[in-house]
C-alpha positions in Angstrom: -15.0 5.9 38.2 -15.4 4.4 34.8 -13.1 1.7 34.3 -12.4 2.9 30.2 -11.4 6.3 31.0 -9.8 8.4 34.2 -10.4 11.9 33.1 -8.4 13.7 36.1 -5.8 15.4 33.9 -2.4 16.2 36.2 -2.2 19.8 35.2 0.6 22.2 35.9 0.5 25.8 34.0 3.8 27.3 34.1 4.2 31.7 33.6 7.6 31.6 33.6 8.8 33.7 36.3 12.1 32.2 36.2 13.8 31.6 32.8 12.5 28.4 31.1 16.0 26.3 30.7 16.5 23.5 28.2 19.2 20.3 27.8 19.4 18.3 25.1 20.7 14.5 25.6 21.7 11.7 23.5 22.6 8.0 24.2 23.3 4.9 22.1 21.0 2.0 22.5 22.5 -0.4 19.9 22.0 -3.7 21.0 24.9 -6.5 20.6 25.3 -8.9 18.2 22.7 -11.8 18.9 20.3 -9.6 20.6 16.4 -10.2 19.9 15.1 -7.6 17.3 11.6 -7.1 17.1 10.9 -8.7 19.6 11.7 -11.9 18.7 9.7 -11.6 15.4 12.6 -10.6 13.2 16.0 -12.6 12.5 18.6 -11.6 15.9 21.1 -9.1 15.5 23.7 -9.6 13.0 25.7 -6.5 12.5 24.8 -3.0 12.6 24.6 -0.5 9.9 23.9 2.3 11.8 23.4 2.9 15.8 20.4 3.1 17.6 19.8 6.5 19.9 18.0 7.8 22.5 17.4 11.8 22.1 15.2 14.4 23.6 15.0 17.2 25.4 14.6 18.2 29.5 12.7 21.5 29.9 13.3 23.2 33.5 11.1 26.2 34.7 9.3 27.1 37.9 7.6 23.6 37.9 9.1 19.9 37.8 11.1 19.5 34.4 9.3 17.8 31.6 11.1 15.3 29.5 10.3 14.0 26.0 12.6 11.0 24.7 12.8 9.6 21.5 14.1 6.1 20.6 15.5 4.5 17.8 13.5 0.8 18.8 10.8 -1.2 17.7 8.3 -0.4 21.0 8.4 0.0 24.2 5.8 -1.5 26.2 3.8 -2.0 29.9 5.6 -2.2 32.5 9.3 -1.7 30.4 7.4 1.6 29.4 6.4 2.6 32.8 10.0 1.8 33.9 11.9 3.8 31.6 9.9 6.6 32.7 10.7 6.3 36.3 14.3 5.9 36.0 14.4 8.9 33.2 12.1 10.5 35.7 14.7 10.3 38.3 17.3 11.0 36.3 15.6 14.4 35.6 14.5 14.9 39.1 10.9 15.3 38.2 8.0 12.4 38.2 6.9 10.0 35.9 4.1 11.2 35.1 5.9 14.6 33.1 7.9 12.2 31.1 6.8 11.2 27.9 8.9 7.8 26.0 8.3 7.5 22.4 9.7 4.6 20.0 10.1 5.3 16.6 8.9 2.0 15.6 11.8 0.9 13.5 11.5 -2.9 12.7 15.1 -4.1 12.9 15.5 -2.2 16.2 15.1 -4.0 19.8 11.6 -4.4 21.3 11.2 -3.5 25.2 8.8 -5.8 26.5 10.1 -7.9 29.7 7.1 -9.3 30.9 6.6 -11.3 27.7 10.2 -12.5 27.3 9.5 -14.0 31.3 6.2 -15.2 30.2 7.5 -17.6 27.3 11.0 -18.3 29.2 8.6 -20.4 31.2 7.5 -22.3 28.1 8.5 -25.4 26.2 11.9 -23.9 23.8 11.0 -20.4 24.7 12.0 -17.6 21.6 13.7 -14.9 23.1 11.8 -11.2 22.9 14.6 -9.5 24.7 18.2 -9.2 25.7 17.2 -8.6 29.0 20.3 -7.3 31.0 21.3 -5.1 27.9 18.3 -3.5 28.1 18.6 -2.4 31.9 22.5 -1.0 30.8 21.1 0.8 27.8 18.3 2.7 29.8 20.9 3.5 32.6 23.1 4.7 29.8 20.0 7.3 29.1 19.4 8.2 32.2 23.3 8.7 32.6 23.1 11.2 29.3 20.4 13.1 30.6 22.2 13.9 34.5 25.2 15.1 32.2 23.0 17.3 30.0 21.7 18.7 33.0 24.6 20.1 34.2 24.4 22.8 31.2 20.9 23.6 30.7 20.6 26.5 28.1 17.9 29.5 28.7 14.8 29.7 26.1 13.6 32.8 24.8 11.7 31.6 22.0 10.3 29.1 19.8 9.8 28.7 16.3 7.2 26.3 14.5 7.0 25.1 10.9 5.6 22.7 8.5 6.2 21.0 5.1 4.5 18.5 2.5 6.2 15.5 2.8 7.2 14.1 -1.1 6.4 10.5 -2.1 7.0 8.7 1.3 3.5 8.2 3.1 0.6 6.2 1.8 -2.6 4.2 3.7 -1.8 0.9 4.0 -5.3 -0.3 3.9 -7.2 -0.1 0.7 -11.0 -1.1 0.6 -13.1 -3.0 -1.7 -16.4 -2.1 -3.1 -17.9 -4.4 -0.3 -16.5 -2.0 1.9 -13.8 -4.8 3.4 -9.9 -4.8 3.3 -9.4 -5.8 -0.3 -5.5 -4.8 -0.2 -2.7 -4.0 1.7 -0.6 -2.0 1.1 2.6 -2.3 3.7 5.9 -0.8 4.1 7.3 -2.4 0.8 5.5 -3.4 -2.1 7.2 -4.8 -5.6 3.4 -4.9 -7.0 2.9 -2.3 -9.5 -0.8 -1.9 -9.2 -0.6 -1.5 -5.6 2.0 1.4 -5.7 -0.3 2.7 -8.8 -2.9 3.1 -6.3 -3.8 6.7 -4.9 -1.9 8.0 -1.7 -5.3 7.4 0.5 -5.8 9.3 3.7 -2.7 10.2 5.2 -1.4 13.9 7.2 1.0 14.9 4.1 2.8 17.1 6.6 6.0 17.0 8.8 5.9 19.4 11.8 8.7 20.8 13.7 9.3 22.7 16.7 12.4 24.8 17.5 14.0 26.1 20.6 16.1 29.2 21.1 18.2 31.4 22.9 17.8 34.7 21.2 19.7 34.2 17.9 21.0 30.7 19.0 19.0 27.8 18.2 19.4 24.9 20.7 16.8 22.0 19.1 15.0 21.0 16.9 12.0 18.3 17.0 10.2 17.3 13.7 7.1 15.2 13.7 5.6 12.9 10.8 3.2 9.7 10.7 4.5 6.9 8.5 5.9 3.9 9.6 9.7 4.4 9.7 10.6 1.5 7.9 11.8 0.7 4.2 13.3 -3.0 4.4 14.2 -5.2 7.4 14.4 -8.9 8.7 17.9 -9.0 7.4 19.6 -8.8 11.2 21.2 -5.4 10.2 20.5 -2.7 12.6 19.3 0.4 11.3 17.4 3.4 12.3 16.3 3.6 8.7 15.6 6.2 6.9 13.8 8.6 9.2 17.1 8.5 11.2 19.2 8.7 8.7 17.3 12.4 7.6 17.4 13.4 11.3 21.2 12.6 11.6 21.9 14.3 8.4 19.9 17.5 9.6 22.0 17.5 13.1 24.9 17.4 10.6 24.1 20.6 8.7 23.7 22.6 11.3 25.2 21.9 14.7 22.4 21.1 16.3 20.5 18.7 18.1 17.7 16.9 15.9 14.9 14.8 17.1 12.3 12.5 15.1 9.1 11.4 16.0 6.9 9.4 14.5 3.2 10.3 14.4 0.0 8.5 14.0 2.0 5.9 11.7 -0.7 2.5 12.7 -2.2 2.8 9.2 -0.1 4.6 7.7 3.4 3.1 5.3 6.0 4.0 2.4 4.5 0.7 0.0 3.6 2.9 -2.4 6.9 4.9 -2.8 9.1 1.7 -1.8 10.3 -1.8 -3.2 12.7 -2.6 -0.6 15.8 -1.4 -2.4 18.8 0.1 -0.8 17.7 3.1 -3.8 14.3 3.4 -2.3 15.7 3.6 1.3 18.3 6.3 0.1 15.4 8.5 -1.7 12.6 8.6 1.1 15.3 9.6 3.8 16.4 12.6 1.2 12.6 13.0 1.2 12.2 13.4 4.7 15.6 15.7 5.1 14.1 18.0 2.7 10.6 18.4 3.9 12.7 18.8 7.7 14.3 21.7 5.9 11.7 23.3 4.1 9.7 23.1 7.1 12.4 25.3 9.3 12.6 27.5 5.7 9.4 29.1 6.5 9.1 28.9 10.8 7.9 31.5 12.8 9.5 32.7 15.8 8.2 34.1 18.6 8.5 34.7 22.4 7.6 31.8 24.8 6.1 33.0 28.0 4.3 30.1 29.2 4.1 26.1 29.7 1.6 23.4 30.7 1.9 19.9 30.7 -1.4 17.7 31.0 -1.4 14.1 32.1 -4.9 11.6 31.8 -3.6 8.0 33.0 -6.5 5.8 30.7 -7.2 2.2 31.3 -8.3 0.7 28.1 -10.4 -2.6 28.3 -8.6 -5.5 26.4 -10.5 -7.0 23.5 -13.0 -10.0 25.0 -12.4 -11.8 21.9 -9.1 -13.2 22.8 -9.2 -14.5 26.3 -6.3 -14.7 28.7 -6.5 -18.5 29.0 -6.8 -19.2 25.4 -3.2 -16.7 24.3 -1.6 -18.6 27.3 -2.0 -22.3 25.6 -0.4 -20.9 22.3 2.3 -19.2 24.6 3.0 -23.2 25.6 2.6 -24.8 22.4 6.0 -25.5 21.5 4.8 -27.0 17.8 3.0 -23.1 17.0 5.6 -20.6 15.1 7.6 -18.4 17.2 6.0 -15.6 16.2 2.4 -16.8 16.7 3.7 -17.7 20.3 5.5 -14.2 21.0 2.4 -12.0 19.5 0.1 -14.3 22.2 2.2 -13.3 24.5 1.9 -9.4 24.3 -1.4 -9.7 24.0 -1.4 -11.3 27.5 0.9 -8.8 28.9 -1.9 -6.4 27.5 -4.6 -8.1 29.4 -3.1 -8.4 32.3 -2.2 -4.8 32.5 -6.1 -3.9 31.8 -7.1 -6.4 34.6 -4.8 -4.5 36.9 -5.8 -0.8 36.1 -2.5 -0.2 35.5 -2.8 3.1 33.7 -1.4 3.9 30.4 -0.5 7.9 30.4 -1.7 10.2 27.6 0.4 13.4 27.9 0.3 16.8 26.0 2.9 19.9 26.4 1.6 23.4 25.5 3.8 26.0 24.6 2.8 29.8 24.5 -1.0 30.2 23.4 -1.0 28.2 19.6 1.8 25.2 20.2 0.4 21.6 21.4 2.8 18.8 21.8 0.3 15.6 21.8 2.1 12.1 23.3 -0.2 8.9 22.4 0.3 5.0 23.0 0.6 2.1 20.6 0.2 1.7 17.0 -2.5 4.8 16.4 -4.6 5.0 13.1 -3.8 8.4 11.3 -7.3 9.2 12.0 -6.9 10.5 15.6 -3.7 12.6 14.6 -6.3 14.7 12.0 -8.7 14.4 15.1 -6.2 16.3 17.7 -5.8 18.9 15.3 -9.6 19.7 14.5 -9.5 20.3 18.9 -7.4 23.2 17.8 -8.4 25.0 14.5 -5.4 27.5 14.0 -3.0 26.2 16.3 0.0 24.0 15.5 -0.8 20.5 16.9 2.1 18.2 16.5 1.2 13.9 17.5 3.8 11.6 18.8 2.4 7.9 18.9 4.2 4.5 19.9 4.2 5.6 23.6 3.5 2.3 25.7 3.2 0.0 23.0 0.8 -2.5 25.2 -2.3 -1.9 23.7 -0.4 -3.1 20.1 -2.8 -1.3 17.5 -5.0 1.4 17.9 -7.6 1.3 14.9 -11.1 2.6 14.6 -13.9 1.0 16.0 -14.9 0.3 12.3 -11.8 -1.3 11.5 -12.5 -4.3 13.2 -15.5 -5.2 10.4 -13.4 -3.9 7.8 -10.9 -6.8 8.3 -7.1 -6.2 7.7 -4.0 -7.3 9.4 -4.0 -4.1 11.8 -7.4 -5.1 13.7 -5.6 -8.9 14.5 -3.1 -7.2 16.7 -5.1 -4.8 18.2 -5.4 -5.8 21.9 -7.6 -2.8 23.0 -11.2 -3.7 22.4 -12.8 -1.8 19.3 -15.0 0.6 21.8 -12.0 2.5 23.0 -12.3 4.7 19.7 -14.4 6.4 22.5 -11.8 6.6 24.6 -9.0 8.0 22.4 -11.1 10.8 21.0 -12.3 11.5 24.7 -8.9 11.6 25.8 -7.4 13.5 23.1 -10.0 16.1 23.5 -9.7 16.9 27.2 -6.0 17.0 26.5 -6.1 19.8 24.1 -9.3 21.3 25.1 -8.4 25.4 25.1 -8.6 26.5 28.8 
């Protein structure tokens, strides 16, 4: 068995004999006053602008229910990740392995990652990553929302799919020199003129969304789009920024539930489109909430008569170049910045998981013939979002990253020589470009 990649997909094609049934759930997961945000990287918790939830959807047929979650935090990582999918998986009565956790990767938004907080707790003047007993109440509190959605599931009949252009919100954070290294970059905020003058760079210019429906009666909506969801943070104000803010505003209009994911987002930011203003944080959500619009505007409804769900669990290797010893001295060093001490510490909960062959799980959901629902871990480059939808020419291929956050970036294997800040916390080694594109493949490989 090769030790990169487990390719024994967990399938389970659903004709639906009975009628497929869908819940929709929601749960606040706003952490108190004090709380670590960021995982201890960001200033703690000082008041809150707007909650933080937990949505998604549980879709019942013949076979065990599938659930896809989406949360308003930072990441969710290792063993927190596989342990909100068991308890959600219970919850749903189904297993873990048909449950698929996604963060949205907001930056002043709590970061799941317990093994870390009880690494440096056992350090000289520990920071704290983690309110830890909050977290366990906030992820019962989900788990609570989705047994109550399931006492009124709702029949599907159909599903719609759409997609819109995206207006002045994404651009590649990493711009090259002529020597073909990082020259620039270009992150979620930038004040510097000639940076924001720059082009857009690669980036998927469109947000994808997904409809369920009874008939006439539409029951929910998921949208998907790869950016980083973030216009200013650091300021201890909770926020779900402005992705949630367009999301909230679209379950507003129309009664119905609204759920965000963010895409491949690793490389991908609003610098060019944002200064940090509360202006610039007002215009790129009315930017998203349009393009969420425009993209329903146009969907295409039709009849869903079958499901599948596909599960590969993937060890990746961690990167040789940052032994376990070596991240566990800065962990102690008491005199090293918290944040230095915190990021060595994820990257130890990284390698530890890789020694262990503790799976991370790629997922993908196939509705009908033409729809693909793809579920991805960590910090993905933008690359391997265009790269799931090349396995489908003609189909409507919609990513999800920021799964199990463990493996912290996910660049190309090339990225590593081009230099940059993304390749520094990248705790995968640079061969599993391999691996992703292998895995992605058999995921959406036509049957």
């Amino acid at each position: 068995m090769h030790k990169l990649l487990l390719l024994l997909p967990l399938l389970a094609s659903t004709a639906l004999g009975a009628p497929l049934r869908l819940a929709t759930f929601r749960a606040d997961v706003t952490p108190p006053v004090g709380a670590p945000l960021c995982g201890g990287l960001v200033k703690p918790v000082a008041g809150i602008s707007e909650p933080l939830l937990a949505l998604g959807v549980v879709i019942l047929s013949d076979d065990k229910p599938v659930v896809l979650c989406a949360v308003d935090w930072c990441e969710i990582r290792a063993g927190d990740h596989v342990h909100w999918r068991e308890v959600l998986a219970q919850a749903a009565g189904t297993t873990p392995e048909r449950v698929a956790v996604q963060s949205l990767h907001q930056h002043n938004a709590p970061l799941g990652d317990s093994a870390s907080h009880k690494l440096l707790a056992g350090c000289p003047s520990p920071p704290a990553v983690l309110d830890l007993d909050w977290a366990q109440r906030a992820l019962q509190g989900v788990a609570t929302s989705i047994k109550t959605a399931l006492q009124n599931p709702q029949p599907v009949t159909h599903l719609a799919t759409g997609q819109a252009a995206v207006e002045k919100v994404a651009s590649n954070r990493r711009i090259l020199g002529d020597d073909g290294k990082i020259a620039k970059m270009r992150l979620s905020s930038t004040k510097d003129a000639t940076l924001r003058d720059l082009p857009e760079g690669l980036i998927d210019p469109m947000l994808k969304t997904i409809s369920f429906w009874n008939g006439e009666k539409k029951l929910a909506v998921l949208h998907y789009y790869a950016t980083h969801p973030m216009s200013y943070y650091g300021d201890g104000m909770v926020t779900y920024d402005f992705v949630g803010t367009a999301r909230e505003k679209r379950t507003q209009d129309d009664g119905v539930p609204h759920v965000y994911f963010t895409g491949c987002g690793g490389n991908i930011a609003a610098g060019k489109y944002n200064d940090a203003s509360k202006e610039a944080r007002l215009r790129l959500g009315e930017n998203i909430h349009a393009a969420m619009v425009a993209s329903e505007q146009q969907m295409k409804r039709v009849p869903l008569s079958k499901i599948e769900w596909r599960a590969v669990p993937v060890v990746l290797k961690a990167n040789p170049e940052f032994p376990e010893e070596r991240m566990l001295k800065v962990c102690e060093n008491a005199a090293a910045a918290p944040s230095t001490r915190i990021s060595a510490a994820f990257r130890v909960g990284f390698i530890r998981q890789s020694a262990a062959g503790v799976p991370i799980q790629f997922t993908s959901l196939h509705l009908g013939d033409d729809v693909s629902l793809l579920h991805l871990p960590g910090e993905t480059f933008i690359e391997y979002q265009l790269f799931a939808q090349q396995q489908r020419p003609g189909a409507f291929v919609a990513t999800a990253s920021y799964g199990d956050g463990a493996p912290g970036y996910i660049p190309l294997e090339k990225s590593f020589a081009e230099g940059g800040y993304e390749p520094t916390q990248a705790f995968a080694a640079p061969e599993s470009e391999k691996v992703m594109r292998d895995t992605i493949a058999e995921l959406l490989r036509v049957k």
